[in-house]
C-alpha positions in Angstrom: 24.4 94.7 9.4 21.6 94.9 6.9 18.0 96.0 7.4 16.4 92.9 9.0 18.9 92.3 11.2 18.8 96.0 12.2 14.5 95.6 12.7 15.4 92.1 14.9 18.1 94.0 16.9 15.5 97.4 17.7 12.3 95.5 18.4 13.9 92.2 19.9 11.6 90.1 17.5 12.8 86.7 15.4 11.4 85.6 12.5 10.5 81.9 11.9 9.2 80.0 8.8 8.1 76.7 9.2 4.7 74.4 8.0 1.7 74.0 9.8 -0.7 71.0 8.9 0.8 71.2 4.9 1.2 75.3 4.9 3.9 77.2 5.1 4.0 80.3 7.9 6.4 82.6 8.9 5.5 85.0 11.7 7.8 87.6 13.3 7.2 87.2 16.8 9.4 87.8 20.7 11.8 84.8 21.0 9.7 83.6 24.1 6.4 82.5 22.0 5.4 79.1 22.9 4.9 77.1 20.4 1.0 76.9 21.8 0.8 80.8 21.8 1.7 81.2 18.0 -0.2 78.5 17.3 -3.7 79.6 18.8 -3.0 83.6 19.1 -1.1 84.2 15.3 -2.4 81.2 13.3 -5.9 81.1 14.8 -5.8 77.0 15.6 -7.3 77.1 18.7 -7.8 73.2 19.0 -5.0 72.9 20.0 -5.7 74.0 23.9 -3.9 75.6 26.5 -4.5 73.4 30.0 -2.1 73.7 32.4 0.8 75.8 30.7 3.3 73.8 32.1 3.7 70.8 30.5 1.6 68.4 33.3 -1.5 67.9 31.2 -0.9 66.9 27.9 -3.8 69.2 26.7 -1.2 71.4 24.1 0.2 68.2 22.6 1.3 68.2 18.8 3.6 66.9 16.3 6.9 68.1 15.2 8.4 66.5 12.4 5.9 63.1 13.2 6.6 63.1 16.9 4.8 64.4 19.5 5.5 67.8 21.4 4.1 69.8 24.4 3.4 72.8 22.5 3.0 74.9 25.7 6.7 74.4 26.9 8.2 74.6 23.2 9.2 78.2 21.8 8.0 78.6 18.1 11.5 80.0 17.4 12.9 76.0 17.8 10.5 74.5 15.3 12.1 76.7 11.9 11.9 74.7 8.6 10.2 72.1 10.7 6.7 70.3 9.6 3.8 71.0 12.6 0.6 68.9 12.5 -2.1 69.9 14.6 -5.3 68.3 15.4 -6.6 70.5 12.9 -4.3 68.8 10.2 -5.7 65.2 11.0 -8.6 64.9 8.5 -7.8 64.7 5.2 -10.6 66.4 3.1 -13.7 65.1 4.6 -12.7 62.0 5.8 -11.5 62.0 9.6 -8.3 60.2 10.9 -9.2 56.6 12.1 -8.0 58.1 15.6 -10.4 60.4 15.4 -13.2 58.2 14.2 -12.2 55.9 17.3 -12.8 58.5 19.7 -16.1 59.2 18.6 -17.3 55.7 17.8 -16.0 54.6 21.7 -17.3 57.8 23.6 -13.1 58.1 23.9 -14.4 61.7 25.4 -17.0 64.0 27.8 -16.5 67.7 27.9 -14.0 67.4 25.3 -11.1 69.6 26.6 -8.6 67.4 26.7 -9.1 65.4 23.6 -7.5 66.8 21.0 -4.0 66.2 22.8 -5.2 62.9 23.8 -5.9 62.0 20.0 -2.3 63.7 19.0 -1.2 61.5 21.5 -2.9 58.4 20.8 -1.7 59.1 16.3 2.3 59.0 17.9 1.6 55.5 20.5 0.2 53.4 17.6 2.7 55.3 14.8 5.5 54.2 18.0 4.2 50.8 18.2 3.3 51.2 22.1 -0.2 49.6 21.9 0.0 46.3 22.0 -1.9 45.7 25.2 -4.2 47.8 27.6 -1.0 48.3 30.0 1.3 49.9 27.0 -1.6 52.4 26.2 -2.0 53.6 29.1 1.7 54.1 29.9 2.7 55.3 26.7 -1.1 58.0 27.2 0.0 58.6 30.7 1.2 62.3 29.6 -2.5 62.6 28.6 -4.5 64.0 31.5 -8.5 63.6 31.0 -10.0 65.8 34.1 -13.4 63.9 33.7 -11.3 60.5 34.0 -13.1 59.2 30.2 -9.6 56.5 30.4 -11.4 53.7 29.6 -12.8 54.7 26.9 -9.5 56.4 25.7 -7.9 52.7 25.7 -10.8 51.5 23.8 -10.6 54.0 21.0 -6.6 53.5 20.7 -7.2 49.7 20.0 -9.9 50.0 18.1 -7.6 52.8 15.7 -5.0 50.0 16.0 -7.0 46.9 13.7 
């Protein structure tokens, strides 16, 4: 057994290296970190948000390897050598994703909480091809909760992203 595994054994942590938005982490960290919990508490990318904590809102929702993830109910441990994009890792530079733009230009939003998984969300539909009509979006959102109920506006901003 050599040193490492020795350390893993006596303090019951795991190491795991994968990239985040481009970057390449590795934390040591208990092998029941969420995905969420890393992400926010180790790598300080708090848009990412914490809603419900059990996977029923849709607030925590990333991208593993292009698809899209409940953060909250995925341990960090199951994304090694994988690629993570949060909403932080959208913009490139200083130019926001066209998702993003859409939410702002069609008030896609109120207090705000829920929208960075609904924009995660809404990059995956129209990368998935499940926007071609209002019905599609808002099955293929329906993992999205928005508490202040800004749906609507939501669709609007996914079509609009979609031309």
């Amino acid at each position: 057994m050599d040193l490492s595994s020795q350390r893993q054994a006596v303090d019951g942590q795991v190491e795991v290296a994968f990239k985040v938005n481009g970057t390449a982490e590795r934390l040591r960290v208990d092998p029941r970190t969420t995905l969420l919990d890393a992400l926010r508490e180790r790598l300080q990318l708090t848009g990412t948000k914490k809603g419900c904590d059990r996977g029923q809102c849709g607030a925590c929702t990333v991208h593993v390897d292009g698809r899209r993830v409940l953060s909250c109910l995925t341990l960090v441990a199951m994304v090694e050598g994988r690629e993570v994009t949060t909403i932080e890792g959208l913009a490139e530079d200083d130019q926001l994703h066209p998702v993003q733009r859409a939410f702002i230009e069609c008030d896609g939003f109120q207090c705000g909480f829920c929208t960075p998984g609904q924009i995660m969300s809404a990059v995956a539909v129209l990368r998935e091809g499940h926007a071609t009509t209002d019905a599609q979006i808002r099955e293929a959102m329906s993992g999205n909760i928005c508490r202040c109920g800004a749906y609507p506006a939501i669709v609007e901003a996914v079509k609009q992203a979609r031309s």
